[in-house]
CHARMM internal coordinates of N, CA and C (Angstrom, degrees):
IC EDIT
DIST 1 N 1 CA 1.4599
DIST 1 CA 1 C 1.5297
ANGL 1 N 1 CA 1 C 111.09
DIST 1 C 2 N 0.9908
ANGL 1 CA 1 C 2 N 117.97
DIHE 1 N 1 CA 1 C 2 N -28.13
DIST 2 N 2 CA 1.6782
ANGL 1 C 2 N 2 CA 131.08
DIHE 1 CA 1 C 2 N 2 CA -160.46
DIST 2 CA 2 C 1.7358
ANGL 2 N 2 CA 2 C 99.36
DIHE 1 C 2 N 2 CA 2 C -79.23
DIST 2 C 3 N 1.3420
ANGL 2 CA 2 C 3 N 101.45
DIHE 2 N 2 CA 2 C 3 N -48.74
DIST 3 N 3 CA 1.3551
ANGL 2 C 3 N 3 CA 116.64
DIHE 2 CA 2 C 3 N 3 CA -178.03
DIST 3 CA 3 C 1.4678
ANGL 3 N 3 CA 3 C 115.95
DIHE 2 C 3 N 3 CA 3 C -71.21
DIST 3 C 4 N 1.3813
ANGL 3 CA 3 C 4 N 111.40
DIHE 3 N 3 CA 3 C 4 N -32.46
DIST 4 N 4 CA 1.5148
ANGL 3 C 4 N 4 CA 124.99
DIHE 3 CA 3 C 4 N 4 CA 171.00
DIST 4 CA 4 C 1.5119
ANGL 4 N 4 CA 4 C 96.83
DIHE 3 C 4 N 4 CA 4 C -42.87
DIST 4 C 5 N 1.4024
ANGL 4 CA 4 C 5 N 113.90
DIHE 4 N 4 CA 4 C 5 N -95.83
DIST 5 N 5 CA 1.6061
ANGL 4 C 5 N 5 CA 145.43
DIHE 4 CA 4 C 5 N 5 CA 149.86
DIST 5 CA 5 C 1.4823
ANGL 5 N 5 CA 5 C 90.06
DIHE 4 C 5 N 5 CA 5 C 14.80
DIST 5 C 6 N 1.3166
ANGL 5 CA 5 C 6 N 108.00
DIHE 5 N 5 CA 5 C 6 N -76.48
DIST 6 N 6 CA 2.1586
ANGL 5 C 6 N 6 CA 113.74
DIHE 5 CA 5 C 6 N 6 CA -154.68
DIST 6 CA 6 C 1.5330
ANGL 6 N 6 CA 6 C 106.81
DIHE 5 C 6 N 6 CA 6 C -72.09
DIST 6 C 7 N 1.6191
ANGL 6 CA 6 C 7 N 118.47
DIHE 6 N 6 CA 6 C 7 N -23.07
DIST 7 N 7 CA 1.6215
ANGL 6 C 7 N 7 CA 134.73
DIHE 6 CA 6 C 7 N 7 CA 179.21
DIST 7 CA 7 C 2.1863
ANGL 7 N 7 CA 7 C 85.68
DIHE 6 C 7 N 7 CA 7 C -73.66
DIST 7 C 8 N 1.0387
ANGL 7 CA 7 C 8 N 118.27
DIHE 7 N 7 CA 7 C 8 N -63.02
DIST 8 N 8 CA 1.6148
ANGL 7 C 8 N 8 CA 106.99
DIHE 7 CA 7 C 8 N 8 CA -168.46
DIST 8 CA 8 C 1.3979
ANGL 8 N 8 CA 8 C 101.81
DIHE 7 C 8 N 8 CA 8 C -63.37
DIST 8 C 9 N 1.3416
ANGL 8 CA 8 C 9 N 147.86
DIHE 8 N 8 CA 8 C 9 N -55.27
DIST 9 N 9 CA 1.4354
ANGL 8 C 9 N 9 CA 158.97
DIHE 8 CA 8 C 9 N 9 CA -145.41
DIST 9 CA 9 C 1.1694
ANGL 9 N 9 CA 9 C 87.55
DIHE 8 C 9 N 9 CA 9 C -68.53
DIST 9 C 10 N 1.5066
ANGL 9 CA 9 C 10 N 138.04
DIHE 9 N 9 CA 9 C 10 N -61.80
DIST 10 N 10 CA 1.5336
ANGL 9 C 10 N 10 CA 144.48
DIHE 9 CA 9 C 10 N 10 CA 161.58
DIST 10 CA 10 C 1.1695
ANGL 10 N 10 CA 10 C 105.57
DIHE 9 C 10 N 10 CA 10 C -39.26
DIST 10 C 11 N 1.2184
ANGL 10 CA 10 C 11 N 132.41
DIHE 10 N 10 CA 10 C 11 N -27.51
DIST 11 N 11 CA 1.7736
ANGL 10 C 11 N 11 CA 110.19
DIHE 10 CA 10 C 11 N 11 CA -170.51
DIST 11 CA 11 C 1.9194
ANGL 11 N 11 CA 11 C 102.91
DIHE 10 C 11 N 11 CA 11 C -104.12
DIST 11 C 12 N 1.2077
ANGL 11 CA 11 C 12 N 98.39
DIHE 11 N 11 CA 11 C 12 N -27.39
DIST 12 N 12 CA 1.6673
ANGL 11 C 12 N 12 CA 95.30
DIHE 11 CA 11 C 12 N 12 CA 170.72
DIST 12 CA 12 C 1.1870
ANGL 12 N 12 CA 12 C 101.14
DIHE 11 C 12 N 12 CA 12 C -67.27
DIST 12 C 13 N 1.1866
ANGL 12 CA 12 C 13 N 148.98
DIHE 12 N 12 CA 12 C 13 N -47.54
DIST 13 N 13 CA 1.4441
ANGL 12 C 13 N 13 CA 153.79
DIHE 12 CA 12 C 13 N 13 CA -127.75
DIST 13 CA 13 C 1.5857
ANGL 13 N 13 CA 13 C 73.91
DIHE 12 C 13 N 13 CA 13 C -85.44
DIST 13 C 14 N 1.4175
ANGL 13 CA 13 C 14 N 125.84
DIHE 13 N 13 CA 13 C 14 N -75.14
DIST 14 N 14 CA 1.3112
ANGL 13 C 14 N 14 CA 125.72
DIHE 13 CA 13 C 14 N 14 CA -164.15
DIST 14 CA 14 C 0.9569
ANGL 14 N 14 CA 14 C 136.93
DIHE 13 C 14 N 14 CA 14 C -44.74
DIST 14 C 15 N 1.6797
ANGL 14 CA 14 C 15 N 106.85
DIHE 14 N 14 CA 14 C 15 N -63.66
DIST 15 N 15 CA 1.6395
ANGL 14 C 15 N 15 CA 117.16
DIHE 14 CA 14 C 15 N 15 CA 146.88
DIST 15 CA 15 C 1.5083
ANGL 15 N 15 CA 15 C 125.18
DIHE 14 C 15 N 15 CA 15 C -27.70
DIST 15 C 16 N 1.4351
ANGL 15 CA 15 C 16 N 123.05
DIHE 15 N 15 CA 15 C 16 N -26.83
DIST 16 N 16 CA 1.4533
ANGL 15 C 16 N 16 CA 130.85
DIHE 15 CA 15 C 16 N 16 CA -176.07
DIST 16 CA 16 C 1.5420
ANGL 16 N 16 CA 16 C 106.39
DIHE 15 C 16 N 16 CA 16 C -98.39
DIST 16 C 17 N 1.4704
ANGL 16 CA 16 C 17 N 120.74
DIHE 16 N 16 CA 16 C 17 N -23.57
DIST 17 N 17 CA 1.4438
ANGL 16 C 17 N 17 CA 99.81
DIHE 16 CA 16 C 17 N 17 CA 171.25
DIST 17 CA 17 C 1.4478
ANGL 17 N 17 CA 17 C 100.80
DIHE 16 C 17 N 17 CA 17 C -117.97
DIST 17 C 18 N 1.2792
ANGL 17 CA 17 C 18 N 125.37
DIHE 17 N 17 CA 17 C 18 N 13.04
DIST 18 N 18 CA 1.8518
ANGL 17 C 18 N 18 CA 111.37
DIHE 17 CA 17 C 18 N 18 CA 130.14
DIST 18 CA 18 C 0.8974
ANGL 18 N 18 CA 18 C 123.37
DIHE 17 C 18 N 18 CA 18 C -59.36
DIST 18 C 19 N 1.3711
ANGL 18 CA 18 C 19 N 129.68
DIHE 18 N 18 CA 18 C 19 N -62.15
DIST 19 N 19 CA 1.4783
ANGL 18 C 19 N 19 CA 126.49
DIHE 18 CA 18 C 19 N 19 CA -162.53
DIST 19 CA 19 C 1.9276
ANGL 19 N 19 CA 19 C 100.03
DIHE 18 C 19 N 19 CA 19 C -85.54
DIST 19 C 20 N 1.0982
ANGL 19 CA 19 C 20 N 142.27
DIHE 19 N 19 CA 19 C 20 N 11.08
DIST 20 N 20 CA 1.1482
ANGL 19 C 20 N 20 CA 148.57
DIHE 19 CA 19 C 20 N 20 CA 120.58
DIST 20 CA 20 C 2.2104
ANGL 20 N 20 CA 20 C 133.50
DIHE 19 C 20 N 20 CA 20 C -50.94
DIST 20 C 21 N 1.2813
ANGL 20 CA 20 C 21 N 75.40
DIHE 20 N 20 CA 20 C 21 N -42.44
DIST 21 N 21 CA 1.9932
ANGL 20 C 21 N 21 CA 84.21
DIHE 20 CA 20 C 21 N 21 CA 155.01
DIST 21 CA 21 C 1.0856
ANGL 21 N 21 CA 21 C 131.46
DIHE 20 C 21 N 21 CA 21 C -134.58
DIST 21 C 22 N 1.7579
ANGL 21 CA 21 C 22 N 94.40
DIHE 21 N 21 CA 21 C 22 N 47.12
DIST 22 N 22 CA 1.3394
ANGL 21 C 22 N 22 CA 102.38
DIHE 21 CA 21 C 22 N 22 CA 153.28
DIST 22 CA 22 C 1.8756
ANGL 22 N 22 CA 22 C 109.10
DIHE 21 C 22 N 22 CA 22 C -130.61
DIST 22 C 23 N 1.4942
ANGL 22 CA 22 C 23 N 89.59
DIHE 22 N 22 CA 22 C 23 N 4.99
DIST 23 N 23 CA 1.4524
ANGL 22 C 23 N 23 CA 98.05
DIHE 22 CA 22 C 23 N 23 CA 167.68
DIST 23 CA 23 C 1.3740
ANGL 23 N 23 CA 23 C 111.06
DIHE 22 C 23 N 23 CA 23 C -105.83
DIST 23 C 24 N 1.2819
ANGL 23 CA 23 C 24 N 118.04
DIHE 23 N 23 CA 23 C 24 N -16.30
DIST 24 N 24 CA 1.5244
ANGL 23 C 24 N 24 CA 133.97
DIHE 23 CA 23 C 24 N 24 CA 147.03
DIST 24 CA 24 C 1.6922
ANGL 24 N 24 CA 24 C 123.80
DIHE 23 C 24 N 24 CA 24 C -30.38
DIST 24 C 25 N 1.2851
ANGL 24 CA 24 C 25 N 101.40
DIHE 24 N 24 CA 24 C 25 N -62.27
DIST 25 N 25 CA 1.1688
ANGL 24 C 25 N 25 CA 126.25
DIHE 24 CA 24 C 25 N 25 CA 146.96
DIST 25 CA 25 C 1.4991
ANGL 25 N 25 CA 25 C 146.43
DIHE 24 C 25 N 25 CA 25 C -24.84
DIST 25 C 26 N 1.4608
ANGL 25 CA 25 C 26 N 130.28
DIHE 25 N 25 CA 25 C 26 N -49.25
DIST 26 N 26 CA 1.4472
ANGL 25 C 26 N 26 CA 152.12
DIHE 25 CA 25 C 26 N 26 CA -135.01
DIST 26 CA 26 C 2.0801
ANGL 26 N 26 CA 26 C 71.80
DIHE 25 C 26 N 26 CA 26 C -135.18
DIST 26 C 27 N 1.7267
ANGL 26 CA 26 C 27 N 112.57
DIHE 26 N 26 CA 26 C 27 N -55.69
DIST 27 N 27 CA 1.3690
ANGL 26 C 27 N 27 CA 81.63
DIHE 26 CA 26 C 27 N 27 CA -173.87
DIST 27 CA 27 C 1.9352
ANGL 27 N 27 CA 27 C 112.89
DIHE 26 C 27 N 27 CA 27 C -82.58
DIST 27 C 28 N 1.0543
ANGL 27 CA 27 C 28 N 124.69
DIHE 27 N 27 CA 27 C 28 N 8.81
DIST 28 N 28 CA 1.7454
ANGL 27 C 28 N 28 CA 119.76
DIHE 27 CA 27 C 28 N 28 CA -176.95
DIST 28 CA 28 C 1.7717
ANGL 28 N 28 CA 28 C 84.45
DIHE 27 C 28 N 28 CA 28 C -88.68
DIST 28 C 29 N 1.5664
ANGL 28 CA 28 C 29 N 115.87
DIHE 28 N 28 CA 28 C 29 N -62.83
DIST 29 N 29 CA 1.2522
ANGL 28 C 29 N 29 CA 99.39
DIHE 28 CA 28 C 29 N 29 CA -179.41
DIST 29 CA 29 C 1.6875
ANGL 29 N 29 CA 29 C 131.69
DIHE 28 C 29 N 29 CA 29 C -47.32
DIST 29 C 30 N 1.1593
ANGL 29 CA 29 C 30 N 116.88
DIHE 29 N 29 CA 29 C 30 N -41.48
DIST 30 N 30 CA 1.6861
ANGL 29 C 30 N 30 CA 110.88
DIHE 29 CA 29 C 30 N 30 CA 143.63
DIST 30 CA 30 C 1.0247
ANGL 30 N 30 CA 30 C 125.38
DIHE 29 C 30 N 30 CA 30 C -16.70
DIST 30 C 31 N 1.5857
ANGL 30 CA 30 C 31 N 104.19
DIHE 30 N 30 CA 30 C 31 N -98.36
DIST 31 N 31 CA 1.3627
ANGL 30 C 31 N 31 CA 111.98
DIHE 30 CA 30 C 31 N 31 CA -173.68
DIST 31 CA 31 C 1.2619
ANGL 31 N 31 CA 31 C 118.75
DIHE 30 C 31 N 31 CA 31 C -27.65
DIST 31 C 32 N 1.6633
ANGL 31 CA 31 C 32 N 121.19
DIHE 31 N 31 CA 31 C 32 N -47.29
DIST 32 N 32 CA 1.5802
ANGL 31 C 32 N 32 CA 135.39
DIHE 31 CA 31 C 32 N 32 CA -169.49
DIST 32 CA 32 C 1.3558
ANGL 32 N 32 CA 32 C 93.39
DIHE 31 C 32 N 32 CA 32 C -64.12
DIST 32 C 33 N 1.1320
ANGL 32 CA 32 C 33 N 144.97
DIHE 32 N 32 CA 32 C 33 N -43.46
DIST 33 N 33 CA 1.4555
ANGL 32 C 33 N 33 CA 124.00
DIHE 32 CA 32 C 33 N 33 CA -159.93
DIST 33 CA 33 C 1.7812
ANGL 33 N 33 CA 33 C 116.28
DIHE 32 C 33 N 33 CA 33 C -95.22
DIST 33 C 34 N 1.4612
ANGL 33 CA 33 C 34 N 87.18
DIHE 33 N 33 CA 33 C 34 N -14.85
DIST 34 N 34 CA 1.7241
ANGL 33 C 34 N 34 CA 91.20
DIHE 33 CA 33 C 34 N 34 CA 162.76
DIST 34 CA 34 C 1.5149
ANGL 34 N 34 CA 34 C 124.02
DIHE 33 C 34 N 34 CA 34 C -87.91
DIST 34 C 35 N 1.3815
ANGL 34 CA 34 C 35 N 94.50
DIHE 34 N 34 CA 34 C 35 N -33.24
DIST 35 N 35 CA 1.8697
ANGL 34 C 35 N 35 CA 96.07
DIHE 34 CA 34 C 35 N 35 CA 147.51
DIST 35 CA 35 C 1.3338
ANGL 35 N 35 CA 35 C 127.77
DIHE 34 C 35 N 35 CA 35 C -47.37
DIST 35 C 36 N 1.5565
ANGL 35 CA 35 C 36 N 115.23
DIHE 35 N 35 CA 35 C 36 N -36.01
DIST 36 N 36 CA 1.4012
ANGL 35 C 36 N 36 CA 113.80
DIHE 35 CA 35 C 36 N 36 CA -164.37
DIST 36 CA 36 C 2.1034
ANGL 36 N 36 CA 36 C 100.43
DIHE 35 C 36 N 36 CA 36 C -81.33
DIST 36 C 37 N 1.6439
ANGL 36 CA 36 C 37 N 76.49
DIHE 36 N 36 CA 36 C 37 N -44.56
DIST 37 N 37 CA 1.8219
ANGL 36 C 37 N 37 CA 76.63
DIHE 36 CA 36 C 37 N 37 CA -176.09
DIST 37 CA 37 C 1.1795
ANGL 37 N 37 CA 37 C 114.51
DIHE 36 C 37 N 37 CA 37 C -64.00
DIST 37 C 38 N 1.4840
ANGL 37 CA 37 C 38 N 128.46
DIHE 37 N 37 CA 37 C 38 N -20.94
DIST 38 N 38 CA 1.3736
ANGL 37 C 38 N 38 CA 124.76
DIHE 37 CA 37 C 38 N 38 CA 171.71
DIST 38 CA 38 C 1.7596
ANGL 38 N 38 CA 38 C 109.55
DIHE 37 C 38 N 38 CA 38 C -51.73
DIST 38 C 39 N 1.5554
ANGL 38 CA 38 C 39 N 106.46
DIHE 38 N 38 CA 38 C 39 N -57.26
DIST 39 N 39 CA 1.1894
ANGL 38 C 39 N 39 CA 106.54
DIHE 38 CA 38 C 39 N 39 CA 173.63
DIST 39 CA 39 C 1.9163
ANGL 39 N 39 CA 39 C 128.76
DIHE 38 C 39 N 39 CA 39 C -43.03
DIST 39 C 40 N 1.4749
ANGL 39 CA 39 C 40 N 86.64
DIHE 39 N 39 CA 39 C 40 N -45.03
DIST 40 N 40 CA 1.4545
ANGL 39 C 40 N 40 CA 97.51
DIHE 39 CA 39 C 40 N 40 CA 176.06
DIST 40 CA 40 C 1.3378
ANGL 40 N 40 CA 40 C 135.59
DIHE 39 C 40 N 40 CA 40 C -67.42
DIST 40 C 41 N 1.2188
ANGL 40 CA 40 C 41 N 112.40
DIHE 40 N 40 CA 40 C 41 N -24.00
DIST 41 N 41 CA 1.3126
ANGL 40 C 41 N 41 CA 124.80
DIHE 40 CA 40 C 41 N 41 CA 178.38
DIST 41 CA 41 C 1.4190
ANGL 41 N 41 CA 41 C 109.09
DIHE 40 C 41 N 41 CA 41 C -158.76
DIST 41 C 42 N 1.4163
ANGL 41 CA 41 C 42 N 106.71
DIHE 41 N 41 CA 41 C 42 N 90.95
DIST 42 N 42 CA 1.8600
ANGL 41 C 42 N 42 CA 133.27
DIHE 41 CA 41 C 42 N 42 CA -170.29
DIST 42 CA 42 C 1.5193
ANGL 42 N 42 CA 42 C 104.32
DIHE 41 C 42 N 42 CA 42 C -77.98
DIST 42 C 43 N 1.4687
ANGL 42 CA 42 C 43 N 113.89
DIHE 42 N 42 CA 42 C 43 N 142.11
DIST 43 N 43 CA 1.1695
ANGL 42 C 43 N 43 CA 133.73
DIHE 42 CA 42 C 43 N 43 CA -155.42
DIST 43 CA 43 C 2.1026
ANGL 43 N 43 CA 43 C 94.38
DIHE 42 C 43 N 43 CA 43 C -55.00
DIST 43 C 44 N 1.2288
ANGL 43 CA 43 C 44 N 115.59
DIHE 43 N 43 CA 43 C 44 N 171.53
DIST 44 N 44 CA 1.5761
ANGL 43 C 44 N 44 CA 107.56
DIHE 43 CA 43 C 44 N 44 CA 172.05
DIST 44 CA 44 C 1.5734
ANGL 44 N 44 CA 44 C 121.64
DIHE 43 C 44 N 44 CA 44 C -73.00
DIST 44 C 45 N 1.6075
ANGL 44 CA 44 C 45 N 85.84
DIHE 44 N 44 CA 44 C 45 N -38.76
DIST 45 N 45 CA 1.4247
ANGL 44 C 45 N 45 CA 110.85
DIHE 44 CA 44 C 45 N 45 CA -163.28
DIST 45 CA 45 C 2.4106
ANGL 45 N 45 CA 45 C 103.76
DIHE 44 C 45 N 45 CA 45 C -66.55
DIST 45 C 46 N 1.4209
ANGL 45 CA 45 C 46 N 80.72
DIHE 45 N 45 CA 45 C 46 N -35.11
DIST 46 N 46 CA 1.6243
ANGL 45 C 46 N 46 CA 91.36
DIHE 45 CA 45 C 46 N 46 CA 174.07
DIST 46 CA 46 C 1.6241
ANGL 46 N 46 CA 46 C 117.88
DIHE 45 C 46 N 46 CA 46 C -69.97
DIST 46 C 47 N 0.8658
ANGL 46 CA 46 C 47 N 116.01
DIHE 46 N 46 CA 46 C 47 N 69.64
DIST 47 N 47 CA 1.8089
ANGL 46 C 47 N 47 CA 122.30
DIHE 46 CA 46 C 47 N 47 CA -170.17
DIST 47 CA 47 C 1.8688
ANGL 47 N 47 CA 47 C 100.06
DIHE 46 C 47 N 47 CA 47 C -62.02
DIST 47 C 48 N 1.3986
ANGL 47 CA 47 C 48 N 123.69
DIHE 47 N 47 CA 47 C 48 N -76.15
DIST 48 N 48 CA 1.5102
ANGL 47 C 48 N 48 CA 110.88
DIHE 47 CA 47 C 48 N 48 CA 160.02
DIST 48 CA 48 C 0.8959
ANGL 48 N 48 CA 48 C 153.21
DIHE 47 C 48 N 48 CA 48 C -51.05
DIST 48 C 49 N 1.6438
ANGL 48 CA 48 C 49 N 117.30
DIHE 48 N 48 CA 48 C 49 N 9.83
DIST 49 N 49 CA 1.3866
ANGL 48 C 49 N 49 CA 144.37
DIHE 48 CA 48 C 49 N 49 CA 152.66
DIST 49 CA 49 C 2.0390
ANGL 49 N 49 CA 49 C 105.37
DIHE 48 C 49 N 49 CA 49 C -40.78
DIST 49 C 50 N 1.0176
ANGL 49 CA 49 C 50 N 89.14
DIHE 49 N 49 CA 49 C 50 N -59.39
DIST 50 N 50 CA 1.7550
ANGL 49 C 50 N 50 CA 75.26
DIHE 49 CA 49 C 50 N 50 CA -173.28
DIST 50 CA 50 C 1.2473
ANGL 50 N 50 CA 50 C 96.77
DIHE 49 C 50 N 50 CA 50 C -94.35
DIST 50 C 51 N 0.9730
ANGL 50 CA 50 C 51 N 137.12
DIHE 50 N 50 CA 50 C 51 N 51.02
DIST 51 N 51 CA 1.8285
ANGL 50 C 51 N 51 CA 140.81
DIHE 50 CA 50 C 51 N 51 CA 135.43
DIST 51 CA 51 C 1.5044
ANGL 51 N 51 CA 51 C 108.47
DIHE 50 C 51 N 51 CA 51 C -88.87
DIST 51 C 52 N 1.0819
ANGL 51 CA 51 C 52 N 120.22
DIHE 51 N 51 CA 51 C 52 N -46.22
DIST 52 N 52 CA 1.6275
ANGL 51 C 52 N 52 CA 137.47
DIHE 51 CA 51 C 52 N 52 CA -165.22
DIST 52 CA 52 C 1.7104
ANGL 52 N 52 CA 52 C 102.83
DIHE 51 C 52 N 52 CA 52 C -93.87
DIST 52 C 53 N 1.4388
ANGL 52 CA 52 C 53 N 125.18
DIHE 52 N 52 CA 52 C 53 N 136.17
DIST 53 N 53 CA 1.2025
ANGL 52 C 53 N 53 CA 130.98
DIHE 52 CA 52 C 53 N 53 CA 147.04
DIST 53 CA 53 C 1.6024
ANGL 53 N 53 CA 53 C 117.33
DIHE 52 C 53 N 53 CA 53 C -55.20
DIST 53 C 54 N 1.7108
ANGL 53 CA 53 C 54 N 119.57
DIHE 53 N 53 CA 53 C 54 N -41.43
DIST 54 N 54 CA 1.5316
ANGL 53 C 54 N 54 CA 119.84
DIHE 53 CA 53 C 54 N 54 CA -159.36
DIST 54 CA 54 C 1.6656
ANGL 54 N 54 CA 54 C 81.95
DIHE 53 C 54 N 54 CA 54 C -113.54
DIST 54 C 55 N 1.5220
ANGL 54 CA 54 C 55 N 91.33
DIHE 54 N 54 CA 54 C 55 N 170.18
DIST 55 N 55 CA 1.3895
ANGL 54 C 55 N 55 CA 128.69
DIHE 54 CA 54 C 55 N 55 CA 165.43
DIST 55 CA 55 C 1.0581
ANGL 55 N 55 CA 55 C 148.24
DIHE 54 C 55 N 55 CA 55 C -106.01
DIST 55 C 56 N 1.7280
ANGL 55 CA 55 C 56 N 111.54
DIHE 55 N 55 CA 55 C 56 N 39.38
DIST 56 N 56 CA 1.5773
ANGL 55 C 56 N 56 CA 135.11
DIHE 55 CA 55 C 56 N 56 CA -151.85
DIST 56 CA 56 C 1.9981
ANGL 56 N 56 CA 56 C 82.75
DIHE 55 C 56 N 56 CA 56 C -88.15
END
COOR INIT
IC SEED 1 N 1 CA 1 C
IC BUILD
């Protein structure tokens, strides 16, 4: 019985940090594309923005 119990506790555990990096995921891909549009279309106020590749 004990082992029953510790075989499921292991499979939630798993199931919970899959579906944890795969929501991991959906938000890095986010972020990346608001990165990109940042690049793409630089604030107004940032005039040397499109001189520079980075955003230091």
């Amino acid at each position: 019985m004990v082992i029953a119990l510790l075989v499921l506790l292991l499979a939630l555990l798993l199931f919970a940090a899959g579906f944890a990096m795969k929501a991991l995921w959906w938000v890095a891909v986010a972020v990346l594309v608001l990165w990109i549009f940042g690049f793409v279309f630089p604030s107004a106020d940032d005039v040397e923005a499109r001189r520079h590749w980075y955003r230091w």
